[in-house]
Each structure stands twice: as C-alpha cells, then as structure tokens.
N, C-alpha and C positions, 0 to 999 in steps of 0.2 A: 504493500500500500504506500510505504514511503516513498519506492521506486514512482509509480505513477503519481503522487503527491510532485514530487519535484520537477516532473516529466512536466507536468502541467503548468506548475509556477513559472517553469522557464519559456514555457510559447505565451504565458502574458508579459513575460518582460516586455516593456515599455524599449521603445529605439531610442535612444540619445541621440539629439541634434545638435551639431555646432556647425557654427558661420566663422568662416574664415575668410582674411581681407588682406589681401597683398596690399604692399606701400608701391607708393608710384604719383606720389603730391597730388596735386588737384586732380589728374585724373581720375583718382579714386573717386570722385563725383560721382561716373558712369553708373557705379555700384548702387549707390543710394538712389538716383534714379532708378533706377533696376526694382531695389527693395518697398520703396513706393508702388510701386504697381503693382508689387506682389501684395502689398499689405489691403490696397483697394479689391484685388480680386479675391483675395482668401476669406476679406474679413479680421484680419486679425495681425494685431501688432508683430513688428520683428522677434522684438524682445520677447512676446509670448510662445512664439511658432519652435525658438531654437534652445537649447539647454543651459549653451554653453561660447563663449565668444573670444575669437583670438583672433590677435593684429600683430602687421608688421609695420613700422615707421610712420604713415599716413593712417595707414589700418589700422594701427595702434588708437586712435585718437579715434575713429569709428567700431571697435568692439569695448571700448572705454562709455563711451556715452551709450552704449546700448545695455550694458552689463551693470552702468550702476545706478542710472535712474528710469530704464528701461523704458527712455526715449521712443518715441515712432519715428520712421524715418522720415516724416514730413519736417517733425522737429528736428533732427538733424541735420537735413540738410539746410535747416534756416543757418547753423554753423560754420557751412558752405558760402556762405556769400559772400560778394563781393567786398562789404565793409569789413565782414570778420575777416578776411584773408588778408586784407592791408593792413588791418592790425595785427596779425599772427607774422606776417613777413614783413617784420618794423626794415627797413635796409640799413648796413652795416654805415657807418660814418667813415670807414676807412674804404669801403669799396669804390671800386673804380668800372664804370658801366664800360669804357675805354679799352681797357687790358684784360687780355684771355685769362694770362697768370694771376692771378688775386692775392694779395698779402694777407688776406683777412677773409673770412668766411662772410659769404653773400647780405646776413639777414644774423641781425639781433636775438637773441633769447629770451627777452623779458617784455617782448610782445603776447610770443604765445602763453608765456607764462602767467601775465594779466589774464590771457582770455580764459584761461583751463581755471584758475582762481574760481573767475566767474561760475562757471559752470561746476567743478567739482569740491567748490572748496578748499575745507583741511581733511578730504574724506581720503579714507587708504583701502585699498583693494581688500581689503578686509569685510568693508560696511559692503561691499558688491551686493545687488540682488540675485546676477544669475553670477557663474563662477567666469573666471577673466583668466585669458593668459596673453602676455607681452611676450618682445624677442628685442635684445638687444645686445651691442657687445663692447665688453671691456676691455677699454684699449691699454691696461694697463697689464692686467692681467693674458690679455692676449687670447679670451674665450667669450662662448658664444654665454647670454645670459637670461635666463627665465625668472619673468617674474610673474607669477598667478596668485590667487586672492586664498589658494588652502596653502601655499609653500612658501610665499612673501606676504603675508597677512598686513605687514605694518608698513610697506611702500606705500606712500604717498599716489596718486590717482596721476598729479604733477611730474611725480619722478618718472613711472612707467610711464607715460605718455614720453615727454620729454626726453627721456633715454631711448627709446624704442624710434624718436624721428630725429635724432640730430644729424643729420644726411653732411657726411665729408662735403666740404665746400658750400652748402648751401648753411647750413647753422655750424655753430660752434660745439667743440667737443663736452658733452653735460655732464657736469660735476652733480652727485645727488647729497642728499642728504649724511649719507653715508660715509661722505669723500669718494666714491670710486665715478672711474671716469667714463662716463659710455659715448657712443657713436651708434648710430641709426643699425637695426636689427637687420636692414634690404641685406647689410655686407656680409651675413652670414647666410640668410633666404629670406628671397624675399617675397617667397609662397612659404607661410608658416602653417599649410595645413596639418604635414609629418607630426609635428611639434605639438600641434594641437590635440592631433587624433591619439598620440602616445598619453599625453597627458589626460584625456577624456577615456582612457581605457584604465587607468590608475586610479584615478577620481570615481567613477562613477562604479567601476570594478565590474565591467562587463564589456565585451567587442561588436553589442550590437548598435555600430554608433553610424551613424550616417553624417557626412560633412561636407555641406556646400560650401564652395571655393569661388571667392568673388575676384578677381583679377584686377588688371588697370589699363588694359589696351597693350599692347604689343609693338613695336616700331621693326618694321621688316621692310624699310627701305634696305636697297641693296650696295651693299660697299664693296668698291673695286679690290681685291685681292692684289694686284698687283699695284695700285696707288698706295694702298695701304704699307706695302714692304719697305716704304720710302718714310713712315712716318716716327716720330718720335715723341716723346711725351705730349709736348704742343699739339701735336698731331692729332693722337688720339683722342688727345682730352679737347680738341672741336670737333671732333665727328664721334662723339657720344658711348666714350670706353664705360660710363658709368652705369648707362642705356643698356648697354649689351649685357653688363654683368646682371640688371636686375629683370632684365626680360628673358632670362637662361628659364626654359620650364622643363629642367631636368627632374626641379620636386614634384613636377605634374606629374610628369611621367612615371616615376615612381610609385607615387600617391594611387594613380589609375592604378597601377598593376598590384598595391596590396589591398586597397581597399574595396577595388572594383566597382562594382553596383550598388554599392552605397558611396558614391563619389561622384559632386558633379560640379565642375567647371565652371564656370562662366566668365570667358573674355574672347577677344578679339585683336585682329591689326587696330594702328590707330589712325589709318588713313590719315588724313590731311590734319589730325589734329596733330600741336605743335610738339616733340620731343623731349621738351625741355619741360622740367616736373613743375616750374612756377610761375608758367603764364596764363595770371589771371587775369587776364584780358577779355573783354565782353565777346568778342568774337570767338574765340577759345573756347568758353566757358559754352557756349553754345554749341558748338560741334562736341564736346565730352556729352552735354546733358543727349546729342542725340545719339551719340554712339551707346547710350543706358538705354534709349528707347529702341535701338535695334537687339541692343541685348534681349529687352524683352519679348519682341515678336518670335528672336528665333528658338528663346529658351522657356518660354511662357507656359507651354503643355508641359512640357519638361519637369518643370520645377515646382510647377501644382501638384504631378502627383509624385513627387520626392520629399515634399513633405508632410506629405500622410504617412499613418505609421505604420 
C-alpha cells in the first residue's frame, strides 16, 4: 500500500516553473513585451504563473522586481522607460563620446543605484516573495558568483542587482557591501538558465521543473574572417568582441539537450535593431518593443501550453 501510496503522490507533484532572462541592456525590453501578452492572454500575473526567477546582468534587475514584489509586467516595464533609463545610465564625467579607448567606464553607479532605492529599498533577497537567483563574478577572486534568496538571505536586492549588471566598460567594477568586487554575470553566461535549473532542483528537491528562457535578440550580422585577421584590440572592440561573447548560445544548446521538453526559448536575430546594449533612443526602443511583438506571434501557442502543468 505504501508502494502505491507514493506511486500516487508522485504523479500529483506539482511542475516547478522558472523564468529565466538573459542580460543584453535595453534589449531585454523585447522580453517584457513578450510577458505582457502572455499575462493578457492567460489571465494571470508573471509573478503568479512561475515559481521561481533568475537573471543575468539586465535580467538580473527583471527577475528582481518580479521575485520581490511580484510586479506585472505592465509594471515593469513602466521601469523601462525612457526617463528611468536616463536616470539608470547617469554618463560618466570622465567619458569621452570622441574616443573608442575610454579611460573610464561609460555611465555612473549611483544613478541606478537611486533608482533600485526606489523600488527595493533596504529589502534583501531574503524578504523575496517567490525565490530569486542572481549571477555574477568576482573579479577579485576570479569566480563565477551566486546569489539567491535561500543561500545569500542577507544581500541587499541593491547589491545583486548591481553586481549581477556592472557590464566591463559600460558601469564600473561594484564594490558591495561586503567589500568584494563584482562585474556583470553576461562574463561568465549570459543565458543563466543551467544555473537556475540546478538550483530549482536543490530548492524545490525534485526534476520536475520546466524553465522558460527569455533571450535579448541575437546580432548575426556577418564579419569578414579575413578582415578580421588584420584586427587588434581596437579592432575588435569596434566590431563588437563583447556582442559575440554574450550572444554565444552554447548554454542553449546544452540547456535543450538536458532539459528537453520542459525547455523553451524565446529569442531571435536582432535585425536592424542597434548592437550596442545602451541605445535608448526612441527609434531603438521601438524596433526592441516590436521584435517582443514578433516574439509573440511566433511563440504564442507555444508558451500557452508550457505553462500548464
């Protein structure tokens, strides 16, 4: 009887959902548009549909606001706007729009830092409603670094955030609370579904977990192999070495092949939108918002029934 007792309990296990969000700056827009639509056609908030929520650099700051006041994505994307992004990317005093080389990292710290105030307070991944995990890496130590709301309880909402997107060149290296020194989680992956799914199988203590993977557009213009042999540092770094490294979807591929059918995707090229992670330019901002409305046409049946259970 216990055999069929247990037999039983286990086909009602409940599937554990998590949303995972690649970094990839304002692109990451496309996403929240995306989530919006899904939240109109389901009925039902993000924050209610998924268990569990993990970010990398940009994404970081969108499974943060889902995870701890369990936000709809219409309210988050009001975060998205144009005023908040000028406030989030104060520009550096020392920068030069001029020169490739920069002596100084693009944009301020203590823009974003005002705005996440706003929104999270003095709250720590602790107070989370649903459970949270961050990526980010220590440049001191030389490792990749996790922080979630059962294994870092007393990080700051500020710190993960801000750890998780200090993007080389674009912010500066973030000192937390702590003293240690991070840089943005893209340099270690910047698909943090792996990382999510391992930690939602520890967490929740089962593998029946399913994990939508929200993307940030793809940039597959094609670069000369042979121009390229010719290039050096300068080189690289204007035809977009930083691009290449964080649109590698080698953790796709992967992700596909252990998780399978409980695995689903969502991104794309980003066509004529611009490469560069921080043009928030109104022209911009509108080709993202419609490459989230193509996502949805072609992902729409798709992801209606992926999250049923």
């Amino acid at each position: 009887m216990q055999i069929l007792s247990n037999l039983f309990n286990k086909k009602k296990e409940k599937t554990k959902k998590i949303i995972s969000f690649d970094g990839g700056g304002v692109r990451v827009i496309a996403g929240i548009v995306f989530l919006k639509k899904l939240e109109v056609e389901s009925g039902r908030k993000i924050s209610d549909i998924f268990d569990m929520f993990v970010g990398t650099s940009a994404g970081a700051f969108n499974a943060a606001c889902l995870a701890h006041g369990e936000m709809s994505a219409v309210e988050l994307k009001s975060y998205w706007s144009k005023d908040y992004l000028d406030r989030i990317m104060e520009t550096s005093f020392f920068w030069d729009q001029a020169s490739l080389i920069q002596a100084r990292p693009r944009y301020e710290t203590k823009g974003r830092v005002k705005v996440l105030k706003e929104i999270f307070g003095n709250a720590t991944l602790g107070d989370s409603k649903k459970p949270i995990v961050t990526l980010c890496y220590d440049i001191e130590k030389r490792s990749h670094i996790v922080h979630s709301s059962n294994m870092t309880p007393s990080i700051s909402y500020i710190d993960a955030v801000c750890a998780s997107s200090a993007a080389p060149m674009y912010f500066p290296t973030y000192q937390m609370d702590n003293g240690s020194w991070m840089i943005d989680g893209g340099v270690v992956t910047n698909n943090p579904t792996l990382i999510g799914f391992n930690h939602a199988k520890n967490f929740f203590n089962t593998n029946n977990i399913k994990v939508l993977s929200i993307g940030a557009g793809l940039n597959k213009k094609k670069i000369s192999g042979e121009i390229s042999s010719k290039w050096g540092g300068v080189g690289w770094l204007r035809n977009d070495i930083m691009g290449m490294m964080l649109d590698s979807e080698i953790h796709n591929d992967i992700a596909e092949d252990i998780i399978s059918n409980n695995y689903l995707r969502i991104n794309s090229p980003i066509g004529k939108i611009n490469k560069m992670l921080d043009d928030d330019s109104e022209e911009n901002l509108e080709k993202i918002h419609l490459m989230g409305l193509d996502w949805w046409s072609e992902y729409k049946e798709s992801v209606l029934n992926f999250i049923e259970d």
